[in-house]
C-alpha positions in Angstrom: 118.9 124.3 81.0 120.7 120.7 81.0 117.7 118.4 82.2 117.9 114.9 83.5 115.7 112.2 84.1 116.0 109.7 87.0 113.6 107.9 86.8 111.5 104.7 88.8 110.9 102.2 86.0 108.0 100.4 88.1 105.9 103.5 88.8 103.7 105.2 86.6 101.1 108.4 86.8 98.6 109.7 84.0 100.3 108.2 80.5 103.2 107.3 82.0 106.9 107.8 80.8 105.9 108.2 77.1 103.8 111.4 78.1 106.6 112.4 80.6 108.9 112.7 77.5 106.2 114.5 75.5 105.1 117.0 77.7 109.3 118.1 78.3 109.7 118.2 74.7 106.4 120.3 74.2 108.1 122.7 77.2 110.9 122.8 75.4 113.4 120.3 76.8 114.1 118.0 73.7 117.3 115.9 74.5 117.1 115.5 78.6 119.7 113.4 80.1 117.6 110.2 80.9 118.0 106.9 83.1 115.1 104.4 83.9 116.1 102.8 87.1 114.1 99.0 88.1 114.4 99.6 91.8 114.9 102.9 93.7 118.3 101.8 95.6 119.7 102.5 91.9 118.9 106.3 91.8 122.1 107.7 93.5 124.5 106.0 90.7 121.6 107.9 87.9 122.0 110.9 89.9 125.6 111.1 90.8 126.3 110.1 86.4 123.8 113.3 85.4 125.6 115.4 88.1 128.9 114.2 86.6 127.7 115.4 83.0 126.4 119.0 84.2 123.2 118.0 84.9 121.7 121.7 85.9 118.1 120.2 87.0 117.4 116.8 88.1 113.5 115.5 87.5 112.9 112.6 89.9 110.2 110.4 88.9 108.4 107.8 91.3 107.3 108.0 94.6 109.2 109.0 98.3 111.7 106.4 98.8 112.6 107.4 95.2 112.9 111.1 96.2 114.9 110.2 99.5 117.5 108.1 97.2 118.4 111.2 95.2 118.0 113.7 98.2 120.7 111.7 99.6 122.7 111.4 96.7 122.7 115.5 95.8 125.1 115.6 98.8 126.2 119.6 99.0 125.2 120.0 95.3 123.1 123.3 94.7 121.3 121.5 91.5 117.8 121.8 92.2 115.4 118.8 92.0 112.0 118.5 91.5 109.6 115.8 91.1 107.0 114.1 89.3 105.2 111.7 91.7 104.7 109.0 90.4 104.6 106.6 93.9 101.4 105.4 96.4 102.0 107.9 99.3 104.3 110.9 97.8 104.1 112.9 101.1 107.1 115.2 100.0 105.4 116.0 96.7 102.1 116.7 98.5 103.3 118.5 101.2 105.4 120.9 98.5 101.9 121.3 96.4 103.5 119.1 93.7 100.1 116.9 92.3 99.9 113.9 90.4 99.3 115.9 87.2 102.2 115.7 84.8 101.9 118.8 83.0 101.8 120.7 86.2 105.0 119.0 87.6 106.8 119.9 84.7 105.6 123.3 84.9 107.0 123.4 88.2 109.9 121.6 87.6 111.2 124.5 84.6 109.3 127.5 85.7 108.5 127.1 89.5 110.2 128.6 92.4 113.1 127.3 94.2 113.7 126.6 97.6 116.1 125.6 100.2 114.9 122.9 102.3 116.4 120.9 105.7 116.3 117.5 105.6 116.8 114.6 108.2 120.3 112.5 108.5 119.6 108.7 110.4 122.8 108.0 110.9 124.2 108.6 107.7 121.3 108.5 105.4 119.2 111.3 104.4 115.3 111.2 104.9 113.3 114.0 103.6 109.8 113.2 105.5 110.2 111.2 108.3 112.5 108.3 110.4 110.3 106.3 112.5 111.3 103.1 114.5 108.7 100.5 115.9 104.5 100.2 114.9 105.1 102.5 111.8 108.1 100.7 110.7 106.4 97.2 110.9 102.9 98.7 109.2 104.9 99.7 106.2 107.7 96.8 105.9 103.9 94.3 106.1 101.9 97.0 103.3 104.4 96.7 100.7 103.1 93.2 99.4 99.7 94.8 99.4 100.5 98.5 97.9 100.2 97.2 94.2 96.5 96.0 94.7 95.5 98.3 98.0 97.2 101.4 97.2 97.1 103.2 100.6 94.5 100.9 102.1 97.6 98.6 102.3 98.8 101.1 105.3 95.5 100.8 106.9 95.3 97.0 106.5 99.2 96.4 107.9 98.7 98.6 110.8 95.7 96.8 112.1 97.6 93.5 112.2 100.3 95.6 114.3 98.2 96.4 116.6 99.4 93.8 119.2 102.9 94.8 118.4 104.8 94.5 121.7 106.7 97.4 123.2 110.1 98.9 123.8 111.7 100.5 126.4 113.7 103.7 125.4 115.9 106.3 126.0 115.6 109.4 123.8 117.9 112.6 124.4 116.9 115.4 122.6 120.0 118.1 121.6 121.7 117.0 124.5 119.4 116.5 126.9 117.1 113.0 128.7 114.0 114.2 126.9 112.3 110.5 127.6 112.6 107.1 129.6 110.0 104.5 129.2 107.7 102.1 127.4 107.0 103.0 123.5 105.5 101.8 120.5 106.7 104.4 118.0 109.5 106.8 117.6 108.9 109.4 115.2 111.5 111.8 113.8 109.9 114.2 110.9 110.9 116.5 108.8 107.4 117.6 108.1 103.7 117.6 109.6 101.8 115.5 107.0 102.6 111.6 107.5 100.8 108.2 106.5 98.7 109.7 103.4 98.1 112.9 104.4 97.4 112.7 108.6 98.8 115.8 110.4 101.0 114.1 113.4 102.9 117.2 113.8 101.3 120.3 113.4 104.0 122.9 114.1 106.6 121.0 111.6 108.1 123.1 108.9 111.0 122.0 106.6 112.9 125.4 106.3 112.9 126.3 110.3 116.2 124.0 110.9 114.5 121.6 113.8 113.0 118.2 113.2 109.9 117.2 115.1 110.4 114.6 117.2 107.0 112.0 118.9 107.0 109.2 120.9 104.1 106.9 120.8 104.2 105.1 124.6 101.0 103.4 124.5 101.3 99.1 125.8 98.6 97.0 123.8 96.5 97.7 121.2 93.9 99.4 123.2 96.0 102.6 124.2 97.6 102.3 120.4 94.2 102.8 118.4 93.0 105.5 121.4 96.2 107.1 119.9 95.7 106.5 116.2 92.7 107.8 116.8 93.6 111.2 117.7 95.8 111.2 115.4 93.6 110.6 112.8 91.3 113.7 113.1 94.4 116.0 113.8 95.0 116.2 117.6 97.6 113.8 118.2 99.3 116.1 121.1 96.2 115.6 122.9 96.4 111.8 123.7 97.9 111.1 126.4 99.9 108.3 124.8 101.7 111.0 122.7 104.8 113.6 123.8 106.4 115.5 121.1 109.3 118.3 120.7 111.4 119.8 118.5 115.3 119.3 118.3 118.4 119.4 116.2 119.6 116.1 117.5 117.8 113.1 118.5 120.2 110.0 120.6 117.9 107.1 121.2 118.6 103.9 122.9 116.2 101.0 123.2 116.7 97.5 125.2 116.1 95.8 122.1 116.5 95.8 118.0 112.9 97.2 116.8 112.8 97.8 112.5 113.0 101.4 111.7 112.0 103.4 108.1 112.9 106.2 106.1 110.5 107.8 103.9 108.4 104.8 104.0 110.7 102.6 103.1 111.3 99.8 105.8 115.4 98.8 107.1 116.9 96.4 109.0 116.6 96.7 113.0 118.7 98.5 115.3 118.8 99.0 119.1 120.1 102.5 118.9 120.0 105.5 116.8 120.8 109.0 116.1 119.2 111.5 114.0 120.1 115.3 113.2 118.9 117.7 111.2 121.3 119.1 107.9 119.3 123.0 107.5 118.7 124.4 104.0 120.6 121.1 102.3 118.5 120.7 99.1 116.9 122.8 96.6 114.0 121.9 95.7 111.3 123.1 92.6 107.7 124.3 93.8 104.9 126.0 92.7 
């Protein structure tokens, strides 16, 4: 099996690179096609060059903006991928059973299963976990000065100085349809049920079932917005009554103003409207 490495130079897990090359050579993969990338936003050129030389497996390594920067940039291709995570939140790799254990994500990687998984399209980029425009967009764009000292806490730390975020009005249609009208704090698109380091927003989500989940946060002030963190937090987020959620194939949202927005936890400009769709069984991806 052809091999290549894309990797995030800034991230490490365990010993790092050095042991990453070790523990493929140990498996058997001596020669690997491999590119250290500084930033994520160069992954797609790594991944498109590895493609281009018959790559027949493609081992990202960092965390999930790198992940959604080669998900987008497999296109239609059937090459599998597979992942060491190597980031602060990795919510793909965790939600796929993937650890922080080297050894173990190259066992998967060469001798795990493979499965087809949906993933997301805002607009035209491809998310893997989740789109979100509003309070979660602005918690993560203010945690990633703190990430490299806080580690997750930076998520915790951000969000509490969002708490006074103002509102939006929107308009969401879901596959078609007026789904929503009214005041919100946080639109939600996801691909799967584990968001923000592990909390269970949507419970039903499944990546191989061709629907995204879809929540809107409509809490006004940072009262109703923690009484809804809150129940998110121990797992019954459909319960507040600051939450309504869904399933759909296509999401059309218009807001009456320009609110940030994130993919994968990794913060973009603002925009005043948006659509989001689902692409089923696009990727193949390794797992246990």
């Amino acid at each position: 099996m052809k091999v290549a490495v894309v990797a995030h130079a800034g991230k490490t897990v365990g010993g790092g690179l050095p042991e990453l090359r070790r523990t493929l050579e140990q498996a058997g993969v001596s020669d690997p096609l491999w590119t250290e990338v500084p930033k994520s936003k160069r992954a797609p050129a790594a991944v498109e060059q590895a493609l281009a030389e018959g790559a027949e497996l493609i081992l990202a390594w960092g965390g999930d903006g790198m992940v959604r920067r080669c998900v987008n940039a497999l296109k239609d291709s059937q090459v599998p991928l597979a992942i060491v995570p190597a980031g602060t939140s990795n919510l793909f790799a965790t939600h796929l059973g993937v650890g922080r254990d080297i050894e173990q994500a190259v066992e998967v990687a060469l001798r795990g299963d493979r499965r087809r998984l949906d993933v997301g399209r805002f607009d035209d980029e491809r998310f893997a976990v989740m789109a979100g425009a509003g309070f979660d967009a602005a918690m993560i764009r203010g945690a990633d000065d703190l990430k490299d000292r806080l580690g997750r806490a930076a998520y915790v730390v951000s969000g509490a100085s969002q708490l006074d975020s103002e509102s939006f009005e929107a308009k969401i249609k879901v596959d078609g349809t007026r789904w929503y009208k009214g005041p919100a704090s946080c639109i939600l698109v996801g691909n799967v049920g584990e968001l923000f380091g592990g909390i269970e927003v949507f419970a039903d989500a499944k990546p191989d079932d061709g629907k995204l989940e879809v929540g809107v946060l409509t809490s006004e002030g940072p009262v109703q917005l923690v009484r809804a963190a809150a129940r998110t937090a121990i797992g019954s987020a459909e319960k507040s009554p600051f939450v309504r959620v869904t399933q759909a194939q296509s999401v059309k949202v218009k807001l009456d103003r320009k609110v940030r927005y994130e993919l994968d936890g990794g913060d973009r400009k603002k925009v005043k409207s948006f659509e989001v769709e689902v692409e089923p069984e696009a990727i193949t991806v390794c797992v246990p």
